[in-house]
Backbone as numpy.savetxt, mean C-alpha at the origin, in Angstrom:
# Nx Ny Nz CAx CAy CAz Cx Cy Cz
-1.63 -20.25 -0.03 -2.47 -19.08 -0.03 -1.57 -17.84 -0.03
-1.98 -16.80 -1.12 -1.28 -15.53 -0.68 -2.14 -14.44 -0.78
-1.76 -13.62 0.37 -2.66 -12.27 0.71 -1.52 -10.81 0.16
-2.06 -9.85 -0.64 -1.59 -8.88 -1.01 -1.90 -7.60 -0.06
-1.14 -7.25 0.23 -1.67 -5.86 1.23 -0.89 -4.84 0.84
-1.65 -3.81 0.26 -0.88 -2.35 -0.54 -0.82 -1.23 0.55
-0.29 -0.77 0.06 -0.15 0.74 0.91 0.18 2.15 -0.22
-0.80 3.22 -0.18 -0.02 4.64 -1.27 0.20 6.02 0.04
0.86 6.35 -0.45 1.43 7.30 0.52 1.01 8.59 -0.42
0.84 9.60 0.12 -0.08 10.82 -0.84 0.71 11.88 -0.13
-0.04 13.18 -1.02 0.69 14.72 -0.50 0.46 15.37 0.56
-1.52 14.48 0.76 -2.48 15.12 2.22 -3.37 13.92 1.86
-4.07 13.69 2.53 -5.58 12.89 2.53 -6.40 13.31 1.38
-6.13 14.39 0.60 -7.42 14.83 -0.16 -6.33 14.76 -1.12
-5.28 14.55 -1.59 -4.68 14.79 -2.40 -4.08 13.58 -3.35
-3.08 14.24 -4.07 -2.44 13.10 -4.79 -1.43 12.08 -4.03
-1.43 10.72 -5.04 -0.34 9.80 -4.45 0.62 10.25 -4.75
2.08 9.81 -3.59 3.59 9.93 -3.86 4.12 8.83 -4.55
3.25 7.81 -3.43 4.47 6.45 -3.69 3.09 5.18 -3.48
3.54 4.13 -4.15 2.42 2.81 -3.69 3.79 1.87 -3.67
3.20 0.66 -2.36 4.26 0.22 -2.30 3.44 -1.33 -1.93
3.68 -2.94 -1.61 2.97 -3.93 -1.54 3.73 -4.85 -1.19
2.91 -5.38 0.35 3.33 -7.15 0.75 2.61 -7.81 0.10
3.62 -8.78 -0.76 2.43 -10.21 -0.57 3.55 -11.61 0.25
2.02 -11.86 0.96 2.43 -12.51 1.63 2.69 -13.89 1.34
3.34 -14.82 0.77 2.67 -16.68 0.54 2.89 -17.51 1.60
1.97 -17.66 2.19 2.21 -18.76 3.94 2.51 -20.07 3.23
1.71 -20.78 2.44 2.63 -21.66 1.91 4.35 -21.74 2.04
4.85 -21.22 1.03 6.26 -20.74 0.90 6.74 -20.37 2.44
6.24 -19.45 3.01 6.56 -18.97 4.09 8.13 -17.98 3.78
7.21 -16.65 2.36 8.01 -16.12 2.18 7.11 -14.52 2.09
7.60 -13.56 2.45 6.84 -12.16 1.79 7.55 -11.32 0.78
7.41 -11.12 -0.42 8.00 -10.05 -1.34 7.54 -8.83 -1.21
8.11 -8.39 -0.99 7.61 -6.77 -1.00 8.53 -5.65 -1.64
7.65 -4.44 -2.69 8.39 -3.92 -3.21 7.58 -2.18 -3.07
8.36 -1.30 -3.65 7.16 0.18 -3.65 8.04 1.17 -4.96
7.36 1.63 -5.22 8.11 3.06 -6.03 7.57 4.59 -5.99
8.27 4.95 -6.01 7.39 6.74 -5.87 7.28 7.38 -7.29
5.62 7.93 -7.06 5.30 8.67 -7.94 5.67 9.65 -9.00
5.72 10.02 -9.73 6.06 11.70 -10.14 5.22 12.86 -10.74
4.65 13.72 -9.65 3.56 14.06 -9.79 3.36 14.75 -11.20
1.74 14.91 -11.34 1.44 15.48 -12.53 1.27 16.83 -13.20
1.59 17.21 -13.27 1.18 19.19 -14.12 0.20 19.21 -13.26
-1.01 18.63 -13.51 -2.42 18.79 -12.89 -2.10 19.30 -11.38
-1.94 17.57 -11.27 -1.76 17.63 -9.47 -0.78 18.90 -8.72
0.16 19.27 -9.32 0.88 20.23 -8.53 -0.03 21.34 -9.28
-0.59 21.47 -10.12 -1.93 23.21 -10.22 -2.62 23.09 -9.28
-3.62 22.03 -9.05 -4.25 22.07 -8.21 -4.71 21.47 -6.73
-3.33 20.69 -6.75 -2.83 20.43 -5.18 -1.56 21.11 -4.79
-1.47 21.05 -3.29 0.15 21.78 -2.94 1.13 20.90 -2.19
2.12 21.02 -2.53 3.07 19.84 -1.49 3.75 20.71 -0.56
3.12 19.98 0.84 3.39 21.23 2.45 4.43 20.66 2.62
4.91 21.42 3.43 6.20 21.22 4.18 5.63 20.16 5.51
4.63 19.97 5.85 3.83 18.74 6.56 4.48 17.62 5.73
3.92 17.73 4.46 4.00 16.22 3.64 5.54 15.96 3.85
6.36 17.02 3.49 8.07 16.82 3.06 8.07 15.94 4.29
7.83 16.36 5.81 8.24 16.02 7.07 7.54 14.47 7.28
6.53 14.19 7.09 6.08 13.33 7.45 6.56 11.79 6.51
6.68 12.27 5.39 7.56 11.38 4.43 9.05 11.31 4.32
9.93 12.03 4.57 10.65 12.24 4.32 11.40 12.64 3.05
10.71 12.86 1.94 10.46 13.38 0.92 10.37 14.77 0.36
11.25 14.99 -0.73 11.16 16.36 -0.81 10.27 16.25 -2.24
9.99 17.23 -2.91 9.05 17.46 -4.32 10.14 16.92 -5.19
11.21 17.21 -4.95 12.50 17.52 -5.69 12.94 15.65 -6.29
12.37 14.56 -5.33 12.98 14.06 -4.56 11.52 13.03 -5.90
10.71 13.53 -5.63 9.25 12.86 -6.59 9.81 12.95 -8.19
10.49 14.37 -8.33 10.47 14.48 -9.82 11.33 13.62 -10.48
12.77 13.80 -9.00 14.02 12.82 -9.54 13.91 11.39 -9.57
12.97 10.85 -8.73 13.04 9.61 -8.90 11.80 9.07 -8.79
10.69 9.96 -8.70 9.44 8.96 -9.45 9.13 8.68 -10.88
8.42 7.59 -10.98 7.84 7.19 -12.02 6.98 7.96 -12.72
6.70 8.14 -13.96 5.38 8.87 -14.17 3.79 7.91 -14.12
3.14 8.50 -14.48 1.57 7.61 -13.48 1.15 6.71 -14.35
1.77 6.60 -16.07 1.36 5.77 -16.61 2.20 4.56 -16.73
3.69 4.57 -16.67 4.24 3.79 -15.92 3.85 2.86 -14.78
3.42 3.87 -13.52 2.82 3.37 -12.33 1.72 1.98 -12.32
0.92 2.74 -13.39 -0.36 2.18 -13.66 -0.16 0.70 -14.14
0.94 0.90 -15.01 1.63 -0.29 -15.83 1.77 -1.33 -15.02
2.76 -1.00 -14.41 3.42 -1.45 -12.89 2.51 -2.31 -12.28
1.33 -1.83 -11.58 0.33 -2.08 -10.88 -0.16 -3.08 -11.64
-0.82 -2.76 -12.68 -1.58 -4.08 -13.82 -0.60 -5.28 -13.63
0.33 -5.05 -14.36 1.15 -6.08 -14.81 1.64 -7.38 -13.68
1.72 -6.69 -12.67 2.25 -6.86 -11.23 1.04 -8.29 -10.71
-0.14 -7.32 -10.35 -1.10 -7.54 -9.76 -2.63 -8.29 -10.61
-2.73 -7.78 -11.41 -3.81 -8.62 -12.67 -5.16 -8.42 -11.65
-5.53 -9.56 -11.68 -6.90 -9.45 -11.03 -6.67 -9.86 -9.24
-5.68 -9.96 -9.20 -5.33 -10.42 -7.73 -5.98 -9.48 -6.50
-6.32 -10.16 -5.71 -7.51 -8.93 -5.01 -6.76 -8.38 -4.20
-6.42 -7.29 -3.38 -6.02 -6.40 -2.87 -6.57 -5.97 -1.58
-5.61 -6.29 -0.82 -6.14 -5.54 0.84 -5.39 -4.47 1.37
-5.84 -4.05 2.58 -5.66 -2.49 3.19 -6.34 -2.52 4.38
-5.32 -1.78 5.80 -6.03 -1.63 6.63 -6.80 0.36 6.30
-6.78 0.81 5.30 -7.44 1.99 5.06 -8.29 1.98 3.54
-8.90 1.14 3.01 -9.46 0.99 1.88 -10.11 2.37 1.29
-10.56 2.62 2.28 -11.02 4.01 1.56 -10.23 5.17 1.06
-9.05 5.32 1.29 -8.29 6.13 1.11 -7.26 5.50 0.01
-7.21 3.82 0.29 -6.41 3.61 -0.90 -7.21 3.39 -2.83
-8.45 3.42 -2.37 -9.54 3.82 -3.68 -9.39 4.74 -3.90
-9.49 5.95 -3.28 -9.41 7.44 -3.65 -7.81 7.26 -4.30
-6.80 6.68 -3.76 -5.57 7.28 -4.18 -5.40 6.72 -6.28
-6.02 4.97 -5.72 -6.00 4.78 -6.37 -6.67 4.69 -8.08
-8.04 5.81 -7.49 -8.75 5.98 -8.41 -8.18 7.60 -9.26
-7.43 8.17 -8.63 -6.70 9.45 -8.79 -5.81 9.16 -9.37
-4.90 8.18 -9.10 -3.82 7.26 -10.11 -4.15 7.09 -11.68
-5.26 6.26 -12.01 -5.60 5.63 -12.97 -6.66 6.92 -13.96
-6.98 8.03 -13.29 -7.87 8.61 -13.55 -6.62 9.49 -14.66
-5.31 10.13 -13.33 -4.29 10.70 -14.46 -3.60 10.24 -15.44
-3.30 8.69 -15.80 -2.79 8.32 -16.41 -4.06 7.98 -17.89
-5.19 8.10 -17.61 -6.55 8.03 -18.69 -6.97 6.76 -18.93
-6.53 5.83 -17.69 -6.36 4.50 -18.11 -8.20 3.70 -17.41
-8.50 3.34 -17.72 -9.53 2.56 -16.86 -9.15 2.01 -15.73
-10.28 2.44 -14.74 -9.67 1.35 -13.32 -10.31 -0.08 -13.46
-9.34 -0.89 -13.50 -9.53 -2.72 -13.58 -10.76 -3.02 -12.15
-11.40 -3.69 -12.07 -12.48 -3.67 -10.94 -11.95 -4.40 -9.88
-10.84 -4.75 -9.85 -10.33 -5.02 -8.75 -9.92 -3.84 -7.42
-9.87 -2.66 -8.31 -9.10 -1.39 -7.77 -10.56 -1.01 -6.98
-11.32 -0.97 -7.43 -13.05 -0.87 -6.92 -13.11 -1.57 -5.74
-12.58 -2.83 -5.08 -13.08 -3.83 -4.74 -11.58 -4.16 -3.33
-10.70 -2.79 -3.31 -9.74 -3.07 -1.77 -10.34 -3.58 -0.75
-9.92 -4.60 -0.50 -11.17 -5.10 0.86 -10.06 -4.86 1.85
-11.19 -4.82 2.98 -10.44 -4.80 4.49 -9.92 -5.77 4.60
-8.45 -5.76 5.35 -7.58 -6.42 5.31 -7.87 -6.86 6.91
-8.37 -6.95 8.10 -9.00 -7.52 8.64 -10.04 -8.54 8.57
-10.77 -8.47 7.60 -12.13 -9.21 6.70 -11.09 -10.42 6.66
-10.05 -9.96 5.36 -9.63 -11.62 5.00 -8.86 -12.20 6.19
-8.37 -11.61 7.20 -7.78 -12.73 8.28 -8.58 -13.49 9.24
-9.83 -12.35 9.32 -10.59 -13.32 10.14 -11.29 -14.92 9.56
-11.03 -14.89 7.89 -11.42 -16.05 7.68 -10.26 -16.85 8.10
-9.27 -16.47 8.45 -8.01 -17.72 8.50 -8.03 -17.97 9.92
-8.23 -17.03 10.95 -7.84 -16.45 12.66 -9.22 -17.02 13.52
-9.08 -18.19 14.15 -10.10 -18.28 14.96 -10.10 -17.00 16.31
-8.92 -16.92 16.44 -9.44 -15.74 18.09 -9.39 -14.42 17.42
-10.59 -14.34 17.27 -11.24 -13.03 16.79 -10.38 -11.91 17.79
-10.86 -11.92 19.11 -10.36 -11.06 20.18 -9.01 -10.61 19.95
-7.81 -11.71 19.39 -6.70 -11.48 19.62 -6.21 -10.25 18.29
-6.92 -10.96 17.21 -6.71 -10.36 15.80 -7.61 -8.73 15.97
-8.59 -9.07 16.79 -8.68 -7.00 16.88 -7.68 -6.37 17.84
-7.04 -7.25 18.76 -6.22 -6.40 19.82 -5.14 -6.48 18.55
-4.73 -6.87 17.56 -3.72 -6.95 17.18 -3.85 -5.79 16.44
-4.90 -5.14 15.79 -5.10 -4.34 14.78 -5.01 -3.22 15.34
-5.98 -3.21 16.37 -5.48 -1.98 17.22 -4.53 -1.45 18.00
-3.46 -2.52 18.50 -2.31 -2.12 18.56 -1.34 -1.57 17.82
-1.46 -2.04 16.28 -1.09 -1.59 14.84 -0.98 -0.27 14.92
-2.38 0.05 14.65 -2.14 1.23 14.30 -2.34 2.22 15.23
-2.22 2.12 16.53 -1.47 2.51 17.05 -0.20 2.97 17.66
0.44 2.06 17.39 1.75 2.34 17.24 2.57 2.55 16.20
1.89 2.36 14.76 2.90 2.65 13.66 2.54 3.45 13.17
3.57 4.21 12.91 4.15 5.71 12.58 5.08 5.91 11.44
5.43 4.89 10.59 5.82 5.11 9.61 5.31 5.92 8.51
5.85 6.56 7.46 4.92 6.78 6.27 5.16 6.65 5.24
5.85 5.41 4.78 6.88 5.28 3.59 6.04 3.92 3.12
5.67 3.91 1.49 4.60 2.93 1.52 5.11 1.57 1.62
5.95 1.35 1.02 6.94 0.06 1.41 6.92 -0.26 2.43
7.80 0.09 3.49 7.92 -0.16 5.27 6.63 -0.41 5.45
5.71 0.08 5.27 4.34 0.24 5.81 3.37 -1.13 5.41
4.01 -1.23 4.07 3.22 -2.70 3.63 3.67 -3.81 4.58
5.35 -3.99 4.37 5.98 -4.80 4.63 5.59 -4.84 6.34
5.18 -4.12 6.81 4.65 -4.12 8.90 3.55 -4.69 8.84
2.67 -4.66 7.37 1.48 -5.45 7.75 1.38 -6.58 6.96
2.24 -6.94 6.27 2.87 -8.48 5.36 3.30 -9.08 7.44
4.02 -8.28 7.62 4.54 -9.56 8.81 3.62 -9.42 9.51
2.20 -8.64 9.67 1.25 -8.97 11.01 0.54 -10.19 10.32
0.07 -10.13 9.44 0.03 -11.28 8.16 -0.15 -12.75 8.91
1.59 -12.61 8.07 2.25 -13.71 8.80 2.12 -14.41 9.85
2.26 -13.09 10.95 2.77 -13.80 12.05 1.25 -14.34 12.88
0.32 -13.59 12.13 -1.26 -13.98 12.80 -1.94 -15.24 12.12
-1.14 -15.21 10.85 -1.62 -17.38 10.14 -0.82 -17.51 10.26
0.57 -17.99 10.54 1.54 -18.76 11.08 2.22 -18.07 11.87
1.60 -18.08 13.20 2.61 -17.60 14.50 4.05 -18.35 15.01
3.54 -20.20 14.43 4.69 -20.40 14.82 5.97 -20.64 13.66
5.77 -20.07 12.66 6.71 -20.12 11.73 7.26 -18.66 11.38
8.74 -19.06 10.71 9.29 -17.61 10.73 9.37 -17.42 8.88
9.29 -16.17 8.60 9.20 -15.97 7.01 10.26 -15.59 6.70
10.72 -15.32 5.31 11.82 -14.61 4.19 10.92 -13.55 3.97
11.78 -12.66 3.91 11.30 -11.40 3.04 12.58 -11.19 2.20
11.77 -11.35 1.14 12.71 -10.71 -0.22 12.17 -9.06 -0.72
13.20 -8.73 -1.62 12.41 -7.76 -2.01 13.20 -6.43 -1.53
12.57 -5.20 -1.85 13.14 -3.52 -1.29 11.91 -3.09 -0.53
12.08 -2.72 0.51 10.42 -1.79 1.03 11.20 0.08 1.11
């Protein structure tokens, strides 16, 4: 079995994506790949969004930093398809990763695949695997509570190993891959 869990990192909540980045997990294998790349924003998006000195801080990211080494969005988009196909997609923030990701696909003119429609809660699919319900919400809410990262990679890859470690607690994984 493998579970995909994405993460996009944006300029503000209302705004454009920087970076999308993705665990997948295979408990089988008892391995997680995880990889991410950053954006490069669009004409559009910098007219009519702004990149704060909030965003620089909280990412560690400068604008400078998007142009030099992000991708452009049809690339991205590429990326994403090619990558992912119809493979379903989880998130502990679905709603925000639709918006990012419907803002993605919207700049590049590409159609969104209905999978992108369809981020399910990434709680949903563990509880089909997790009999102690109790433990798997203390787990979630400890999550995100305590993580403070904002880099979409790192961020996948923290919830590739809650993943893990909540369908096979007693086994240890590989992570391959860049986060």
């Amino acid at each position: 079995m493998k579970i995909t869990v994405i993460d996009f990192e944006a300029a503000g909540m209302e705004s454009y994506p920087i970076e999308f980045g993705w665990a997948t997990v295979d408990i089988d294998a008892q391995e997680i790949s995880v990889d991410s790349f950053l954006i490069r924003p669009t004409e559009d998006w910098l007219q009519n969004w702004e990149w704060t000195s909030e965003a620089e801080l909280l990412h560690g990211l400068r604008l400078r930093d998007l142009m030099d080494k992000g991708i452009n969005v049809e690339t991205a988009v590429q990326r994403i398809d090619e990558r992912f196909g119809d493979t379903p997609l989880y998130s502990d923030a679905p709603s925000f990763e639709k918006f990012w990701m419907k803002t993605l696909y919207e700049a590049a003119g590409t159609p969104r695949p209905n999978r992108t429609g369809d981020i399910l809660k990434l709680q949903d699919r563990l509880e089909e695997i997790v009999k102690d319900k109790p433990l798997l919400e203390l787990e979630f809410a400890m999550r995100r509570r305590t993580h403070r990262r904002h880099r979409a990679g790192p961020d996948a890859l923290e919830w590739g190993k809650l993943v893990a470690r909540i369908a096979c607690p007693d086994q240890s994984f590989c992570v391959t891959g860049i986060a």
